[in-house]
C-alpha positions, 0 to 999 in steps of 0.5 A: 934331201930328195933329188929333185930341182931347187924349182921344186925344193919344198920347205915345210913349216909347221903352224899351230897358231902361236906366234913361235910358229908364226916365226916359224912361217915367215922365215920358211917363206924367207928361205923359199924366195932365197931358194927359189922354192916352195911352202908347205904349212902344216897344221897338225890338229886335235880338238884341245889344240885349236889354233884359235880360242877354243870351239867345240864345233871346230872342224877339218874344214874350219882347221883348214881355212886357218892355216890357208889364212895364216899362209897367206898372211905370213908367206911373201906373196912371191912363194908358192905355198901349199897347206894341209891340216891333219888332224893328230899329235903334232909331232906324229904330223909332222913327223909323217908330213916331213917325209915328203919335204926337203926341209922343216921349219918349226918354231921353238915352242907353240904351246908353252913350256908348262903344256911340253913338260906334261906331253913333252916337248914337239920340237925335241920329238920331232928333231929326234925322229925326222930325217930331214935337216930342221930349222928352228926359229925362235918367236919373231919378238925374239928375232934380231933385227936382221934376221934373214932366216939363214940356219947359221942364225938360228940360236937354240936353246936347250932346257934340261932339269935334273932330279936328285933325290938325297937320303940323309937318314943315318942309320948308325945309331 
């Protein structure tokens, strides 16, 4: 964690338009009210991964009002929040953008689970890489009630497959 004060502790969500990164939002602005803090919401973007349906005349500017939009959708309107659209890998964003945080909120899937399995999975990149301690939350339809968005409620979820390949030809013969 940086050395600063908690007036100046500054929570980063990231933000892709899902509703686990909605999630993610909305319990970064929970812990910025306990903390006395600040948001950062980051959308990292590219031209296939658009927060909205899919345009091809979607821009910086048109990526930037998106996020500006959601934060103020889903911050308390008591939080300081600040945001930034980057265009790139969302884990490489993220990964670069949490530098400069105390803490990172992320959601635990954005894109599905079909898309991970072929570019791999951003929370798992992001929570190898980064250096600041990582909050992931999951889909607000997922949340109990009560949730307040302390990491001691945080449940994760980890997914693994295994392949096993059996030769059973018999060569004795």
């Amino acid at each position: 964690m940086h050395d600063r004060s908690m007036d100046d502790f500054l929570i980063m969500a990231g933000w892709d338009g899902s509703p686990e990164s909605d999630a993610a939002v909305r319990a970064a602005g929970r812990l910025a009210v306990r903390t006395h803090g600040r948001v950062r919401v980051v959308l990292a973007w590219d031209f296939l991964t658009q927060p909205a349906r899919f345009d091809p005349h979607f821009d910086a500017d048109d990526a930037a009002r998106h996020v500006r939009l959601a934060a103020r959708r889903l911050l308390p309107a008591e939080v300081r929040f600040e945001t930034r659209a980057v265009l790139g890998r969302p884990h490489e964003v993220l990964i670069e953008q949490a530098q400069h945080a105390d803490l990172l909120v992320i959601g635990r899937s954005g894109l599905g689970r079909a898309f991970a399995r072929l570019i791999g999975s951003t929370v798992t990149e992001v929570v190898r890489e980064v250096t600041i301690p990582v909050v992931v939350v999951p889909s607000d339809n997922k949340i109990e009630p009560g949730f307040t968005g302390r990491p001691d409620e945080v449940e994760v979820e980890v997914e693994v497959e295994v392949e096993v390949e059996v030769d059973v030809t018999n060569d004795q013969a």
